[in-house]
C-alpha positions in Angstrom: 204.1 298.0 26.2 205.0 294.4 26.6 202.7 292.0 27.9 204.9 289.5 29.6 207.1 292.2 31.2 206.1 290.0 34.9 208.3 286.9 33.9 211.5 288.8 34.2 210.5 288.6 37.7 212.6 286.2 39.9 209.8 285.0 41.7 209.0 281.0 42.6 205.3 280.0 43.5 203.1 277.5 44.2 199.8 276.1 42.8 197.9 273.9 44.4 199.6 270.4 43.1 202.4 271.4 44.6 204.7 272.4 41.5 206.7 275.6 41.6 205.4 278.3 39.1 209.1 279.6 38.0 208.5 282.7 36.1 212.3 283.6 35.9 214.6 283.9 32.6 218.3 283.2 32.7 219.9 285.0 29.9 223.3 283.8 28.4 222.5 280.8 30.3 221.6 277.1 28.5 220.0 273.9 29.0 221.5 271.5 26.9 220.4 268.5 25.9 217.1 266.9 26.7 215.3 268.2 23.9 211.5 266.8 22.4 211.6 269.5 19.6 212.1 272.8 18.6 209.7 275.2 16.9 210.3 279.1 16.0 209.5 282.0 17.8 210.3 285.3 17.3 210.9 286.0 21.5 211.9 284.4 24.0 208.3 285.5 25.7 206.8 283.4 22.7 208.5 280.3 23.4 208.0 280.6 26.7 204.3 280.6 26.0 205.0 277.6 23.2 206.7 275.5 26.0 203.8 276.3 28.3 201.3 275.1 25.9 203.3 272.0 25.0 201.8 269.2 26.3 205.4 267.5 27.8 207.3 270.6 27.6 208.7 271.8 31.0 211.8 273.9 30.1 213.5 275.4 27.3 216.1 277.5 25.6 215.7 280.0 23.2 218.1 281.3 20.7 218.2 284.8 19.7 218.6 287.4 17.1 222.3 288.1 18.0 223.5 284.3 18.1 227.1 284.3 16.3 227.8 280.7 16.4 225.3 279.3 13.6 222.4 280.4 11.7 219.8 278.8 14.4 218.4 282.5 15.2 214.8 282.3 16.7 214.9 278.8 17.3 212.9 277.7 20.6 214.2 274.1 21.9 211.2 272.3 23.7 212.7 270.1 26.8 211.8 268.1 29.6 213.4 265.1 31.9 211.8 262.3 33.9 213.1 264.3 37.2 211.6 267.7 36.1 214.6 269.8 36.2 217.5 270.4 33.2 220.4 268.1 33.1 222.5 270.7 33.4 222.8 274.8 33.2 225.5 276.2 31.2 227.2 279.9 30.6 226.1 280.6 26.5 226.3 283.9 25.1 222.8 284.4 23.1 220.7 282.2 24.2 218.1 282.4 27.0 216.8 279.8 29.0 213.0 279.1 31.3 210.4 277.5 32.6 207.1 276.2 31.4 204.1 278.3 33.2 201.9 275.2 33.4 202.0 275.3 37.0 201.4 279.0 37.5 197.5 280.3 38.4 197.2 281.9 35.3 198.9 280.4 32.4 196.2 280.9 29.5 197.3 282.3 26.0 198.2 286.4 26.6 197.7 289.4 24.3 201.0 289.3 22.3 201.1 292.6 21.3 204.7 292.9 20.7 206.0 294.2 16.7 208.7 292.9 15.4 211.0 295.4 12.8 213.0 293.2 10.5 211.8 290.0 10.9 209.7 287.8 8.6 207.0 285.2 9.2 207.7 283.5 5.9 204.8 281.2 4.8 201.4 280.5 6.2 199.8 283.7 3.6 195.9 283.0 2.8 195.2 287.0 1.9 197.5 289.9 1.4 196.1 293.7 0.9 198.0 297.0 0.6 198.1 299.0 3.9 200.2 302.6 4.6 201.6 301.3 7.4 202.0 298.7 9.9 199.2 299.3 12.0 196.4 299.0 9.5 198.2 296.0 8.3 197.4 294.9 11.9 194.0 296.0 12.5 193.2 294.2 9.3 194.5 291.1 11.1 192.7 291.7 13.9 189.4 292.1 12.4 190.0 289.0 10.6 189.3 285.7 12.4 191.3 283.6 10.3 194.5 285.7 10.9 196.9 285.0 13.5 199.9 287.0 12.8 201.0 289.1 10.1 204.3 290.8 7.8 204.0 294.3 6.7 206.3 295.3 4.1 207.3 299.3 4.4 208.5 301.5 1.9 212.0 301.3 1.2 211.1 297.3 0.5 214.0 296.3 -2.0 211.2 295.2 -4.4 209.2 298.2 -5.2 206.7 295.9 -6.9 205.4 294.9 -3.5 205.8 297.7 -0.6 203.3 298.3 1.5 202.0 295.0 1.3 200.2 293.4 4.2 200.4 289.3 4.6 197.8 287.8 6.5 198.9 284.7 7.9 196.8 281.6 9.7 197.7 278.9 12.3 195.2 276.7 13.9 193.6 277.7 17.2 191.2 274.8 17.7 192.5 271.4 19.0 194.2 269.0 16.9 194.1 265.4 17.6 197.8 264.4 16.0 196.9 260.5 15.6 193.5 259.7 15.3 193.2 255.9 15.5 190.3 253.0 15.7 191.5 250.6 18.7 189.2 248.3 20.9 189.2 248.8 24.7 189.8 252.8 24.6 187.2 255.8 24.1 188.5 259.0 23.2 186.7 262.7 23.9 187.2 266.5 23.8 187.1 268.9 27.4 183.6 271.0 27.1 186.1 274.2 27.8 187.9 273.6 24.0 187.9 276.7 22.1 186.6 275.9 18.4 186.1 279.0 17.1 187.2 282.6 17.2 186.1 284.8 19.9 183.5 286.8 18.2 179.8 286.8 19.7 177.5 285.9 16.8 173.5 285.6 17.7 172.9 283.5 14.9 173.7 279.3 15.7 175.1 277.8 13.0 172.9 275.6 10.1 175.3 272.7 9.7 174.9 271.1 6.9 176.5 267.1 5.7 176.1 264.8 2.5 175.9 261.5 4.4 177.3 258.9 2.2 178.4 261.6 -0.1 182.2 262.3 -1.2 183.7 265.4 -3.2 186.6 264.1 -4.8 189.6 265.8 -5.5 190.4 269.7 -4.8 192.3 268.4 -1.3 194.9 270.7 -0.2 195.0 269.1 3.6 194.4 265.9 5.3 193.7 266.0 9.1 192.9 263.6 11.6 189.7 264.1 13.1 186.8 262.1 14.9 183.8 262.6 13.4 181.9 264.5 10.7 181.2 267.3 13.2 185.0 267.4 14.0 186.2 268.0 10.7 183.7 270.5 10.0 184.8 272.7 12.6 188.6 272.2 11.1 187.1 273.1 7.8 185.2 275.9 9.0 188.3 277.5 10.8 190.7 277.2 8.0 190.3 280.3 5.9 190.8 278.2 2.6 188.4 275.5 3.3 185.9 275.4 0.9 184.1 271.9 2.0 184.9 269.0 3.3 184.4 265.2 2.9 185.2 262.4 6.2 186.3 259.3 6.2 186.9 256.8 9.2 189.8 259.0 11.0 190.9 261.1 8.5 189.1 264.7 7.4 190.2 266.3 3.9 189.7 270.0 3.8 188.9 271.4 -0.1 189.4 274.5 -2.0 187.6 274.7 -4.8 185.5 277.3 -5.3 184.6 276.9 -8.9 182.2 274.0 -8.3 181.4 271.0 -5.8 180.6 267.6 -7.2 179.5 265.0 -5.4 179.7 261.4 -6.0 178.0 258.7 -3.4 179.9 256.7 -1.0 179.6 254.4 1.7 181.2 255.2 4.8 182.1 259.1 3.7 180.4 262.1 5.0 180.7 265.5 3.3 179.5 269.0 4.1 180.0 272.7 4.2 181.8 274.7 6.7 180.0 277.3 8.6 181.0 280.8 9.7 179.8 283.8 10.9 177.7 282.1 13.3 177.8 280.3 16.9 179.1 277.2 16.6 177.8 273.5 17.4 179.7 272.8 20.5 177.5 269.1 21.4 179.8 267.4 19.3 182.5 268.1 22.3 180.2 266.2 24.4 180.8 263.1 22.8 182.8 260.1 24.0 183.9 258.1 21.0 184.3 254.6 22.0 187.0 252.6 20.2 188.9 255.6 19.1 192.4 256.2 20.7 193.4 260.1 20.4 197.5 259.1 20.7 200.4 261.0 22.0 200.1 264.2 22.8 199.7 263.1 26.8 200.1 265.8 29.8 199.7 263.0 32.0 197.7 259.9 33.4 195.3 259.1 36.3 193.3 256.2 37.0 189.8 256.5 37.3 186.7 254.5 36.7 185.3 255.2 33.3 185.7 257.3 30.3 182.9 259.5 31.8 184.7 260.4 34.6 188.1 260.9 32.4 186.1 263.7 30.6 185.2 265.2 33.8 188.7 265.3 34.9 189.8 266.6 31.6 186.8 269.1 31.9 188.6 270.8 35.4 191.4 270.6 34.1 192.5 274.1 32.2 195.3 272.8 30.2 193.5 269.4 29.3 192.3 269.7 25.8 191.1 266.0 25.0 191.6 262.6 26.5 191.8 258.9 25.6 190.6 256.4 28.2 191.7 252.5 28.5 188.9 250.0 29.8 188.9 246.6 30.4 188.3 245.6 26.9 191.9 246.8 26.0 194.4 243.8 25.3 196.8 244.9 28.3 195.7 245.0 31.7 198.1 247.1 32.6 197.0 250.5 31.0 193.4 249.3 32.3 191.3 252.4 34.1 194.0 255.2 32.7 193.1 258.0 31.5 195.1 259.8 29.3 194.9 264.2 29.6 195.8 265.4 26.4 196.8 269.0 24.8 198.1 270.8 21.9 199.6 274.1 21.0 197.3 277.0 19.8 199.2 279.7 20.7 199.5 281.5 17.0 203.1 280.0 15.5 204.6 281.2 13.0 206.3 278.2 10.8 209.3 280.3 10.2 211.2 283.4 12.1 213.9 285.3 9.4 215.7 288.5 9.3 214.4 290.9 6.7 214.8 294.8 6.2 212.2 297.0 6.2 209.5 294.8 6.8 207.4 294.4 10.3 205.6 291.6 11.7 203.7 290.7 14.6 200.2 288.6 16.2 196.5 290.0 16.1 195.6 292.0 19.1 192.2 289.7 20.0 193.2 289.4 23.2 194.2 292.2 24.1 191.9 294.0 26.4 193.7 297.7 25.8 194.5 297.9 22.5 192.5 300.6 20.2 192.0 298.9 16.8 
């Protein structure tokens, strides 16, 4: 069963700011030009969702398996224009073409519980298993919180070496702030609604525990903007290879060894563990940091009084993830009183869509409220 069987619907609807919720798909049909960037996606149903979760994403096109022209199969074009509509619409044989659901009731991330024979998600591995078929390989994925999609490998895999092998495969699902930057006149904060974590119910609230003034050198493997101590342990915590962590200013660096953990002092650095299995800290979303600009990444600006009310705005707001607001402290008075709503994309991305035989691939069932796993 496909989830998103409703957007093949030619339907148009309105939500209550007055944009129309277009849940049609035009295949053979383009949108050219106009594009902010493409991605891969393994359906058109996935880019959909990619364009929805985009911050300034209104439209795109999607290119699929059958293409002839090129070798751009699976690629998902990410577009928008200052009027709101494409450019233009133009007859093209495999491609398909949409709407972001932003405006539409109910636009949150759905169960994508579609499988995909002979395509790869190359890349993104943190643990691979042996499973006798595809399902196990995606209940193991499932069961895992770190695992966001998956490639299953069957048995008429040309290397024998390695069939029946299950990839699990992670991709972020907590916010990421893409330009973390110190800046007088703006304060910066995070909607109370983020999700940080998986959604398993633990009873247990997490022990967190930092090294203030305390760095681990060395062992980096990523380096991640972030706000504050409590920001990058949560990034640390939700990366499956993340061993500890030390911050610094703006910037978090996630670590991976595992044979030991030195630690050195240092002004200015703060270091600590990640924690799992447990409920996690969410105060840390409560904070507004003043003098911190969270840029780009903008849905859109209003003007309002103060950064408090900014993060209320940004709290009733379903697609607002974080903010940035500008007070009178800034250098220009024109981007005085704006706040900035802000969003990234969680929906599980794979960093590559390819054609392979005999292999299947696919997303964790989490959200699925059917599935028997």
């Amino acid at each position: 069963m496909r989830i998103f069987a409703f957007v093949s619907l030619l339907c148009l609807c309105t939500n209550s700011s007055g944009e129309e919720c277009r849940l049609e798909l035009l295949e053979n049909v383009d949108f050219p030009g106009t594009d902010i960037e493409f991605v891969y996606s393994p359906d058109v149903y996935h880019c959909q969702q990619m364009c929805t979760e985009h911050p300034s994403c209104l439209f795109f096109t999607f290119i699929r398996a059958e293409w002839t022209r090129d070798n751009r199969h699976f690629y998902c074009y990410l577009k928008k224009t200052s009027s709101g509509q494409p450019s233009a619409q133009n007859p093209l044989v495999g491609v398909t073409s949409g709407y972001s659901l932003k405006p539409c009731p109910d636009n949150q991330a759905p169960c994508l519980d579609q499988l995909y024979p002979d395509l790869d998600f190359p890349g993104a591995d943190y643990r691979s298993l042996f499973t006798p078929d595809y399902e196990e390989c995606r209940r193991a994925c499932t069961h895992d919180p770190s695992c966001q999609f998956f490639t299953w490998l069957n048995g008429q895999f040309s290397n024998e070496k390695i069939r029946y092998k299950c990839h699990l495969k992670f991709s972020w699902t907590v916010p990421l702030t893409p330009i973390v930057e110190k800046k007088s006149g703006v304060a910066s904060g995070f909607s109370h609604t983020a999700q940080i974590g998986t959604s398993q119910n633990f009873f247990k609230e997490c022990q967190n525990k930092y090294f203030p003034n305390t760095n681990i050198p060395g062992s980096d493997f990523l380096s991640l903007p972030a706000a504050s101590p409590a920001h990058c342990q949560v990034l640390c915590s939700a990366h499956p290879s993340c061993a500890y962590f030390s911050f610094e200013s703006t910037t978090c660096y996630l670590k991976n060894n595992l044979a030991e953990m030195v630690m050195v002092d240092k002004a200015g650095v703060t270091s600590g563990l990640p924690s799992r299995f447990c409920q996690q800290d969410k105060n840390w979303l409560r904070v507004i940091y003043e003098g911190t600009d969270f840029r780009a990444s903008d849905m859109r600006f209003v003007e309002l009084d103060d950064a408090e009310s900014c993060q209320r705005t940004c709290n009733e707001d379903s697609n607002c993830q974080f903010f940035s607001y500008v007070n009178e402290n800034f250098f220009d008075s024109a981007y005085w009183r704006r706040c900035y709503l802000k969003r990234g994309i969680n929906v599980p991305a794979p960093p590559k869509v390819t054609k392979l035989a005999n292999v299947v691939s696919g997303f964790n069932l989490r959200k699925c409220n059917t599935h028997t796993v």
